[in-house]
N, C-alpha and C positions, 0 to 999 in steps of 0.2 A: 504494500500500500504506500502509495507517494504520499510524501508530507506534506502539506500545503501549509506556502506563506499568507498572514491574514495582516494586513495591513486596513487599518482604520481611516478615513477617510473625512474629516468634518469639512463641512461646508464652511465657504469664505464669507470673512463677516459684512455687513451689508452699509451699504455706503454709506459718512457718517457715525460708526462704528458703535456697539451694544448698546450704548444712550437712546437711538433712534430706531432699534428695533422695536417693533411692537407689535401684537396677533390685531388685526383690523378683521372687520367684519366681512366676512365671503373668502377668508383666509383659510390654509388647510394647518390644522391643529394638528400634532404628531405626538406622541411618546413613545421610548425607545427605554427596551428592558435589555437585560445583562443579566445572567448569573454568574456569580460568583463563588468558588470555594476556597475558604480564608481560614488557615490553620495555624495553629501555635503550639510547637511541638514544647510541652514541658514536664521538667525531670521533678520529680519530688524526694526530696533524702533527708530518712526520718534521721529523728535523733531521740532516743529514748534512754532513760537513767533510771535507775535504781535510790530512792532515798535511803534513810536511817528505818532499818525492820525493827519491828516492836513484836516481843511475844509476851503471853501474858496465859497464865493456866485458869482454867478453866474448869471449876469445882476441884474433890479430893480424886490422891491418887487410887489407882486400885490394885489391890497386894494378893496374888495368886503364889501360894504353894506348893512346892512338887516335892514328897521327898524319894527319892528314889528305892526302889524295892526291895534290894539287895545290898545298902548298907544304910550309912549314917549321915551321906550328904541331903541336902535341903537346897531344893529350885529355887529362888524368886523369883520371880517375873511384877514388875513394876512397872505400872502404864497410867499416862498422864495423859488425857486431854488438851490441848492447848490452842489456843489463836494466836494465827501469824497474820502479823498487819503489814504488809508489804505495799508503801506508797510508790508507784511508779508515774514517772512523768513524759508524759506522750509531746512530744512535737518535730513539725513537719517544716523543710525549709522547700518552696518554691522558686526555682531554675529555671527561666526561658530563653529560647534562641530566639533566632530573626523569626518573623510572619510570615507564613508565604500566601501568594495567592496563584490560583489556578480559573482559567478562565473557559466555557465553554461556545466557542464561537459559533455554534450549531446549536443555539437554545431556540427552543419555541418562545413566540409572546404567548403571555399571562391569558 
């Protein structure tokens, strides 16, 4: 497929120059659309920390016995409940490049 050159074209301004132009009546009135597609490519790079953790127990411990069957040793098992307060702090830094735009010279009107 051959690439084709789109060269734009505007009409020459009218004599007496934009001050003098004006739609008179029995004039033909025009408007002229374009699409456009306009992007911004941007990076985002968190940055997240870890503050000061806090624990803190959480009612009594609970004390489990084992003694073993065959002589004179004794299990403990010792188990605590607790709350871990883990503040973390969430933030984002925004990075953009150039804008681009992309034009479709084959657009229908609206």
């Amino acid at each position: 497929m051959e690439e084709q050159e789109h060269i734009l074209e505007y009409p020459p301004f009218p004599p007496g120059g934009c001050k003098d132009h004006t739609c008179k009546e029995g004039s033909c009135k025009q408007t002229g659309y374009q699409y456009a597609d306009i992007s911004l490519p941007i990076t985002l790079k968190p940055n997240v920390s870890i503050c000061n953790v806090e624990i803190e127990c959480c009612g009594e411990p609970l004390v489990a016995c084992h003694k073993a069957p065959c002589n004179d040793i004794l299990h403990i098992d010792i188990t605590q409940k607790i709350c871990v307060k883990i503040p973390i702090n969430y933030a984002v830094m925004a990075c953009f490049d150039e804008d681009k735009v992309s034009i479709d010279c084959e657009c229908p009107m609206p």
